[in-house]
C-alpha positions as CSV (number, residue, x, y, z in Angstrom):
1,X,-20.8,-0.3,25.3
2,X,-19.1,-3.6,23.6
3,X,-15.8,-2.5,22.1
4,X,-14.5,-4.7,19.2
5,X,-11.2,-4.4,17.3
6,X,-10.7,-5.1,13.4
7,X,-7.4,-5.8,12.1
8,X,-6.7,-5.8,8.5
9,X,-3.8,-8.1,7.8
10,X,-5.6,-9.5,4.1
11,X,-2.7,-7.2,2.1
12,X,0.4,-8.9,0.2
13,X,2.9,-5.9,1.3
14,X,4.7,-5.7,-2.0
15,X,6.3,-2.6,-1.3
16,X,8.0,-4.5,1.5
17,X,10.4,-6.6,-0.9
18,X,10.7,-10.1,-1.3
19,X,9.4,-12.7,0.6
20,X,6.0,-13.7,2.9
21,X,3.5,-10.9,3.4
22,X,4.8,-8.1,5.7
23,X,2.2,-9.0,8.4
24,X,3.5,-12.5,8.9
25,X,7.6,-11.1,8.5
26,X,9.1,-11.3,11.9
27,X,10.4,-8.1,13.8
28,X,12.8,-8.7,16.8
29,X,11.7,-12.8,16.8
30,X,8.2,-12.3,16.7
31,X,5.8,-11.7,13.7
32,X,4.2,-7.9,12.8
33,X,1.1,-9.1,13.5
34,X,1.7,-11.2,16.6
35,X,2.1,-7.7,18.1
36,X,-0.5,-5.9,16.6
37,X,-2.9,-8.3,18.2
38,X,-1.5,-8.3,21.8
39,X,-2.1,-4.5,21.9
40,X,-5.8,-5.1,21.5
41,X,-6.4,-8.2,22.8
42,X,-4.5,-7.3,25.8
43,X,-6.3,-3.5,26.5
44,X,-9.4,-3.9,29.3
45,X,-12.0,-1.9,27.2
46,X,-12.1,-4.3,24.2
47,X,-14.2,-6.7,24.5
48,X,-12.8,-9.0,21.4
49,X,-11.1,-9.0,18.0
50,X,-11.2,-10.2,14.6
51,X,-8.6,-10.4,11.8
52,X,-9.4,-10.2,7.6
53,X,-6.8,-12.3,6.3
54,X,-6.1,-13.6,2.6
55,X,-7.3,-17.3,1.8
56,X,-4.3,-18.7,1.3
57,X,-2.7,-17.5,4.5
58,X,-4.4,-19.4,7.1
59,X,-0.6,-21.3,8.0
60,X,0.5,-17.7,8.6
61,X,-2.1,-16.9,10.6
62,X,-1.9,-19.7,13.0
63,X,1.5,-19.5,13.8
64,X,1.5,-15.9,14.6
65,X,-0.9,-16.2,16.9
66,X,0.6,-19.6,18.6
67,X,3.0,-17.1,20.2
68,X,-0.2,-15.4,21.9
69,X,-0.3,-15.8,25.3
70,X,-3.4,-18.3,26.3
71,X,-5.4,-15.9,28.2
72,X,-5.4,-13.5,25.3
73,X,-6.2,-15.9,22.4
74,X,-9.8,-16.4,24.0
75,X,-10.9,-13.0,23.0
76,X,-10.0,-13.9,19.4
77,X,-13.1,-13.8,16.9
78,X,-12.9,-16.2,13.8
79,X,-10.8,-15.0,11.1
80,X,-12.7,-13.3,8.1
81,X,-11.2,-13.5,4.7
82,X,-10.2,-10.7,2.4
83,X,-11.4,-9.6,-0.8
84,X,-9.8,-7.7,-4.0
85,X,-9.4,-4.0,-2.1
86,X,-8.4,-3.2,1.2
87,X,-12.4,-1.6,1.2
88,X,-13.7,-5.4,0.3
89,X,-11.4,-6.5,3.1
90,X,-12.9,-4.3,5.4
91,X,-16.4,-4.7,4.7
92,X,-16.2,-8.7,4.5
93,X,-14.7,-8.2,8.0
94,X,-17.5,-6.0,9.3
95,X,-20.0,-8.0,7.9
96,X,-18.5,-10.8,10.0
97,X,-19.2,-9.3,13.0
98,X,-22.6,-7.4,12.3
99,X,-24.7,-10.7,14.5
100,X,-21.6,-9.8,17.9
101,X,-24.0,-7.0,19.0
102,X,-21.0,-4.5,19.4
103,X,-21.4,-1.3,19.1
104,X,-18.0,0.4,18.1
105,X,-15.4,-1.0,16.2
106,X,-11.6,0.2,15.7
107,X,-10.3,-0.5,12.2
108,X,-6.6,-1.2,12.1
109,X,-4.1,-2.0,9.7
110,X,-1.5,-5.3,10.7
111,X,1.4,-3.3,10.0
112,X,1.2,-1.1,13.0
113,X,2.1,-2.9,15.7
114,X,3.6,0.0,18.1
115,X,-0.4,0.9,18.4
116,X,-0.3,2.0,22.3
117,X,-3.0,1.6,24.7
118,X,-3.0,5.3,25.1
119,X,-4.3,5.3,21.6
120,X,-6.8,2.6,21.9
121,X,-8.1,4.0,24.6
122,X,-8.4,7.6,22.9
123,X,-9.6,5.9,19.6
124,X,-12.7,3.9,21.8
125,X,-13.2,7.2,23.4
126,X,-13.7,9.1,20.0
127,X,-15.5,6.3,17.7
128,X,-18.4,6.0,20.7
129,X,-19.3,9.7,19.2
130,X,-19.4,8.9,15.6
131,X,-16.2,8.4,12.6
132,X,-13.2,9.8,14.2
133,X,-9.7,9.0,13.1
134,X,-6.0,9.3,14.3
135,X,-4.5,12.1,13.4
136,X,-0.7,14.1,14.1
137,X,0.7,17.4,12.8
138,X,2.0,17.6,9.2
139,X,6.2,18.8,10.0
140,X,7.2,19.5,6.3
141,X,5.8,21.8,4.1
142,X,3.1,20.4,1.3
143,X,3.1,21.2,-2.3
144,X,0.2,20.2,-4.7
145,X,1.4,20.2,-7.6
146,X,0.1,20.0,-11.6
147,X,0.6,17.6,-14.6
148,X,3.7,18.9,-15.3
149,X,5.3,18.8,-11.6
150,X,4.4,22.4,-11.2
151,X,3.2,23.4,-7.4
152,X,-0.1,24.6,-7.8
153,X,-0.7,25.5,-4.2
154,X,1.0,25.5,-0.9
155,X,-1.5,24.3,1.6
156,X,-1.0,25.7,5.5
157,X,0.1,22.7,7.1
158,X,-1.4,24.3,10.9
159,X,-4.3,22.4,8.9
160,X,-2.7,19.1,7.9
161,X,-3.0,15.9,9.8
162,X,-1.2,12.5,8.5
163,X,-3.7,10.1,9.5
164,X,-3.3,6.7,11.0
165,X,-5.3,4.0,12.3
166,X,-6.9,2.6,14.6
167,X,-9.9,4.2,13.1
168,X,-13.3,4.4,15.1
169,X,-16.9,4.1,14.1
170,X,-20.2,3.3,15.5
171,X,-20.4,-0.8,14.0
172,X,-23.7,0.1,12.5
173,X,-22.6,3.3,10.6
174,X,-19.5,2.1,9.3
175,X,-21.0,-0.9,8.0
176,X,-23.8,1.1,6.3
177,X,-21.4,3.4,4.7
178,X,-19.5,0.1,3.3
179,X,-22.4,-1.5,2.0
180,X,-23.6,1.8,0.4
181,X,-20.1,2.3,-1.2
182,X,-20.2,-1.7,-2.5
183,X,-23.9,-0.9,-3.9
184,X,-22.6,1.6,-6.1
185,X,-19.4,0.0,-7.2
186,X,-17.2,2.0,-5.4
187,X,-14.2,-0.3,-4.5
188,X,-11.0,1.8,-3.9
189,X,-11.0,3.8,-0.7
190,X,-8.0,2.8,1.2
191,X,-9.1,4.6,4.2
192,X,-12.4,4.6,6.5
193,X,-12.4,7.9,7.0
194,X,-12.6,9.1,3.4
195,X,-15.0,6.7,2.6
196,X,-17.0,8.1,5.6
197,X,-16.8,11.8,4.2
198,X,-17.7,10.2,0.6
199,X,-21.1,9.3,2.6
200,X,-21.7,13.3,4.0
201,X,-20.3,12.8,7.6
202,X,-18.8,14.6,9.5
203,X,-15.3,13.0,10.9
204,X,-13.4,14.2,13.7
205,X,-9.3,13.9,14.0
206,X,-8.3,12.7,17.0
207,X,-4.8,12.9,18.8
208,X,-2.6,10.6,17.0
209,X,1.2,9.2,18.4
210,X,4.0,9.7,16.2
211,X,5.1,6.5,17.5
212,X,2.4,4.7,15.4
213,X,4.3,4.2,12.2
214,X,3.4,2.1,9.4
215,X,6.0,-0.7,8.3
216,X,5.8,-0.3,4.6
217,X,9.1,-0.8,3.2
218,X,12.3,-2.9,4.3
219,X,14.3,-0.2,5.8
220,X,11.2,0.3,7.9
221,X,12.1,-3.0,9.0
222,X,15.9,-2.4,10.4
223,X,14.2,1.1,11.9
224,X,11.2,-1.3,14.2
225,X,14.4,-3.6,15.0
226,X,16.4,-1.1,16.6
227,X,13.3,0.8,18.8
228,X,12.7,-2.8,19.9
229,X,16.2,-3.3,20.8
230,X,16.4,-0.1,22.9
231,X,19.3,1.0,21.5
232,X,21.1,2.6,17.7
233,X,22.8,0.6,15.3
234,X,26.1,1.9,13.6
235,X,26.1,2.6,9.8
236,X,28.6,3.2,7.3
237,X,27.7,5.2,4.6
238,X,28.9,3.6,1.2
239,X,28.5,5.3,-2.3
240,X,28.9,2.7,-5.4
241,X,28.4,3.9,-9.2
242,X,27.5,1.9,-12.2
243,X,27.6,2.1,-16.4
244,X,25.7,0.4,-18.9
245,X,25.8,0.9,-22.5
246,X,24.1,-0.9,-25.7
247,X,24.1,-0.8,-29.4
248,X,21.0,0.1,-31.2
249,X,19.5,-2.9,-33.2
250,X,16.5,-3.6,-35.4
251,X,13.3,-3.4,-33.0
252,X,10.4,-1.1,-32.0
253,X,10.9,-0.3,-28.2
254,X,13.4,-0.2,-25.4
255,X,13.2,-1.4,-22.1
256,X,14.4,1.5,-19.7
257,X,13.7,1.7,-15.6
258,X,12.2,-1.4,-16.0
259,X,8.8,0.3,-18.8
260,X,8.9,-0.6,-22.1
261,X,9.5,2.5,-24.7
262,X,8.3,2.6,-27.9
263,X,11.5,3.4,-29.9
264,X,11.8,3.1,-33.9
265,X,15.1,0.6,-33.1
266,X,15.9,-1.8,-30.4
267,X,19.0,-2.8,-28.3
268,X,21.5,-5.4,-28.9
269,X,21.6,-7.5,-25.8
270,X,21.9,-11.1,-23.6
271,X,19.2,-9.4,-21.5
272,X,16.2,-7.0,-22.3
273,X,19.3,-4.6,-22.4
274,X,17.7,-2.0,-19.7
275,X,20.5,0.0,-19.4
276,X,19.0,2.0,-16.6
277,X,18.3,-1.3,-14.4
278,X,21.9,-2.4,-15.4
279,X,23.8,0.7,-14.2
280,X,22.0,0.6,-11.3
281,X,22.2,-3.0,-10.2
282,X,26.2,-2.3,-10.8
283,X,26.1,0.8,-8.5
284,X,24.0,-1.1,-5.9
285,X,26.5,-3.9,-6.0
286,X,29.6,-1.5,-6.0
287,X,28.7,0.1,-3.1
288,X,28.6,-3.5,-1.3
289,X,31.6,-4.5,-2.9
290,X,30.8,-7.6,-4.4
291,X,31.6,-7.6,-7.9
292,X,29.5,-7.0,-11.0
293,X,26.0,-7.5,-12.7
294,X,28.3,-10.1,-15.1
295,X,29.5,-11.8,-11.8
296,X,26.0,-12.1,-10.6
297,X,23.9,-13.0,-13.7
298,X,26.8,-14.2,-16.0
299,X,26.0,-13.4,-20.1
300,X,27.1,-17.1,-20.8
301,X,24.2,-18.7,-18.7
302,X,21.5,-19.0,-21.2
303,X,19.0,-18.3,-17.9
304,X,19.2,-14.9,-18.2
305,X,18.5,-14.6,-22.5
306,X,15.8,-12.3,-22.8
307,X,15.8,-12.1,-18.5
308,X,13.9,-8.9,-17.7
309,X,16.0,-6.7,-15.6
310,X,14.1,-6.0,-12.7
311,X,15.3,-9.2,-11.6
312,X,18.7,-8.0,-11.5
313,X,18.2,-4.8,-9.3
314,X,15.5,-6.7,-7.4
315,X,18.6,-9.3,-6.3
316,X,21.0,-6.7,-5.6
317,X,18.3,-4.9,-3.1
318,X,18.3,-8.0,-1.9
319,X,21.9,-8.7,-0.9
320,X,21.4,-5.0,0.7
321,X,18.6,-6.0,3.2
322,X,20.4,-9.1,3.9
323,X,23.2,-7.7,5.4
324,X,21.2,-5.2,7.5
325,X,21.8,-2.6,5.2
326,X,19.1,0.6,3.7
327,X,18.9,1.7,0.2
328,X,18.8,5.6,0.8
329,X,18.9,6.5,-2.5
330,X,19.7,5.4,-6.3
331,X,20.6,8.1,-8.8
332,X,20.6,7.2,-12.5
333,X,21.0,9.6,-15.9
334,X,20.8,8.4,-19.5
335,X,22.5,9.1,-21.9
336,X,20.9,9.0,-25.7
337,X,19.8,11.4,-28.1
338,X,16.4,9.8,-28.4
339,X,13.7,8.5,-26.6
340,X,13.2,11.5,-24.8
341,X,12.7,10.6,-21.0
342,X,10.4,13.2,-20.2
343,X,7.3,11.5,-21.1
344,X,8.0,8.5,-19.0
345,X,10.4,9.9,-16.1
346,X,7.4,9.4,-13.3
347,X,6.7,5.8,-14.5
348,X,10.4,5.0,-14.5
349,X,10.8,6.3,-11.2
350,X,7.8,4.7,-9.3
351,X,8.8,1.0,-10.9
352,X,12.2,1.4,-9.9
353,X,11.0,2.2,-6.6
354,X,8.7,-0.7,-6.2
355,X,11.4,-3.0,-8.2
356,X,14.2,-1.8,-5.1
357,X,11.3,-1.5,-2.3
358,X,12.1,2.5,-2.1
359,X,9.6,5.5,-1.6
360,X,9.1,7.6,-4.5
361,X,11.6,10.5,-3.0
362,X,14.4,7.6,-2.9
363,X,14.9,7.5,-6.5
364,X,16.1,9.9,-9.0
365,X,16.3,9.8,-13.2
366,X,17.5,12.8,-15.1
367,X,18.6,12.5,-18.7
368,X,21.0,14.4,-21.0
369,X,22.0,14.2,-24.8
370,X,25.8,14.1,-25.5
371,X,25.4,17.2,-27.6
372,X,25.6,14.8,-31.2
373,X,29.0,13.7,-30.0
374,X,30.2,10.5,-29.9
375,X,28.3,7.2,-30.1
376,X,24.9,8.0,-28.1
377,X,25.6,11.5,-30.1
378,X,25.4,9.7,-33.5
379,X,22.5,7.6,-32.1
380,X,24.6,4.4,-32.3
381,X,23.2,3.3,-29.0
382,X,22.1,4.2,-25.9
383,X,24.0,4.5,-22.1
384,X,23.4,5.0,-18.2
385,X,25.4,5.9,-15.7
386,X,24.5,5.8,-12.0
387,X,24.8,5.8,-8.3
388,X,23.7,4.5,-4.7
389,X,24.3,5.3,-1.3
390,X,23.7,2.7,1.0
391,X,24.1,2.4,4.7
392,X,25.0,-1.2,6.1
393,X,25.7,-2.0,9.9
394,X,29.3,-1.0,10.7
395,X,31.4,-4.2,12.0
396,X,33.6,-4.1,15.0
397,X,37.5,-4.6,14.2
């Protein structure tokens, strides 16, 4: 039975920071997908492989797969190209190979490239009996919760299974399913497997390796280049803080973690006066010692008049990665009588998490009045205060 390989690599990675797609970043000299695509192209029981990518990154394409080894890059399909979803990417790639007369195909995402053979070969071995997908053993305990953050439930995790990919279909099923889904204007599955049970069938989990991690975000980065180096890096753990304070103006809204708030005043400042961006960009830059958010993004350069402040904490992040450093975690509490945070903590939270290319769980925002005393107390204006703990590579005296 013919064995092909599908490799999604059509995604822009934003959660990943700064820079070219994630897929075409390189990890220990060589690019993410470079080694994604040995695995496959180098495992005896697939027959060839195809890649989705976007349009405009055909240059990135051809140079990672210039450091393929000759005898491998024969087995290489022609590329298929990418639509709006990651479910458009996959169906444009299955379309492309509907006339190769395969009969299973493994769907994997570009951004796991420690995919072992031992996988692929258990993934071919499932997918020949219908949708199966990768699966390992939830450790932590899951909550669902409600609207409000309340738990609702507290599901028996003996039942969970975080799933990963490579996952395994019959080629004609799985591109029935995605044609059916596209027919009824269904465009936002993000996995195969849930777009499978959408269609009624049945889909069996498969042994998983815990080894098959996703790169996601840039400290996942630092973690794939020290499993590839064999050996653990040193940290130092530093903790920096931050303040920000600004006058209440005329306006209508405030800008605060980086969401505008409808406000009856505004702030007086060079900036958009984001005092929860500011306080952290100083604590992020505290804890690597190298001056201020004024030293940085000076108030006399007209550039930055009206500058929208995730541009600021974005920069800092970024002086964190390039030293080899992780963002573990940014704490930030405001300061005002009014806005009340409560109705836009979550927002807040995720966009500084995408601003600093953190997961969710790295980033905290709590918020406390002054009790009417002093300036936030007399709603003269509003503050921030916060901190960061970084880790960066500890240097040899």
């Amino acid at each position: 039975m013919s064995v092909v390989a599908l490799i999604v690599a059509a995604g822009r990675g934003s959660r990943a920071g700064e820079g070219a797609p994630k897929q075409y970043r390189p990890l220990a000299g060589q690019p993410v997908l470079t080694r994604t695509l040995r695995a496959f192209l180098a495992h005896p029981e697939i027959d060839h492989t195809a890649v989705v990518i976007h349009p405009d990154d055909e240059d990135l394409y051809r140079a990672s797969i210039e450091r393929l080894e000759p005898d491998l890059t024969g087995r290489l399909l022609p590329v298929a190209y990418g639509g709006e979803t990651r479910q458009d990417s996959v169906r444009n790639g299955l379309e492309a190979l509907a006339t190769t007369g395969a009969e299973t195909v493994l769907i994997h995402d570009a951004a796991r490239p420690f995919v072992s053979a031992g996988l692929i070969g258990r993934a071919i071995e499932a997918g020949r009996s219908g949708a199966s997908v990768p699966g390992v053993p939830v450790t932590d305990t899951i909550k669902v919760t409600g609207p409000r953050g309340e738990v609702v439930s507290t599901p028996d995790r003996s039942t969970l299974r975080a799933v990963q990919t490579p996952q395994a279909f019959p080629l004609d099923l799985v591109l029935g399913i995605h044609r059916k889904a596209a027919a009824a204007n269904l465009h936002a599955f993000t996995d195969d497997g849930a777009l499978a049970e959408w269609a009624g069938l049945a889909v069996q989990v498969f042994d998983g390796d815990r080894d098959n991690v996703k790169i996601t975000h840039p400290a996942d980065f630092t973690e794939a280049e020290r499993r590839l180096k064999g050996h653990s890096m040193t940290y130092v753990t530093r903790l920096g803080t931050g303040f920000d304070v600004h006058a209440f103006a005329e306006g209508d809204h405030v800008w605060l973690g980086g969401i505008r708030v409808p406000h009856d005043r505004g702030v007086l400042a060079h900036s958009d006066g984001d005092v929860v961006l500011h306080a952290l960009t100083d604590a992020v830059l505290g804890a690597l010692a190298d001056g201020d958010i004024g030293t940085h993004f000076p108030p006399s350069d007209p550039q930055w008049k009206g500058a929208s402040s995730d541009r600021f904490l974005a920069h800092a992040a970024g002086l964190v990665r390039a030293r080899g450093g992780l963002i573990d975690h940014l704490d930030t509490t405001l300061l005002c009588e009014k806005p009340r945070l409560g109705p836009h903590r979550e927002a807040m939270r995720q966009r500084i998490a995408e601003i600093a290319g953190l997961r969710l769980d790295q980033v905290s925002l709590k918020a406390t009045t002054t009790e009417k005393l002093g300036f936030t107390g007399r709603s003269e204006g509003i503050a921030a205060q916060a901190a960061a703990t970084i880790r960066l590579p500890e240097v040899e005296s």
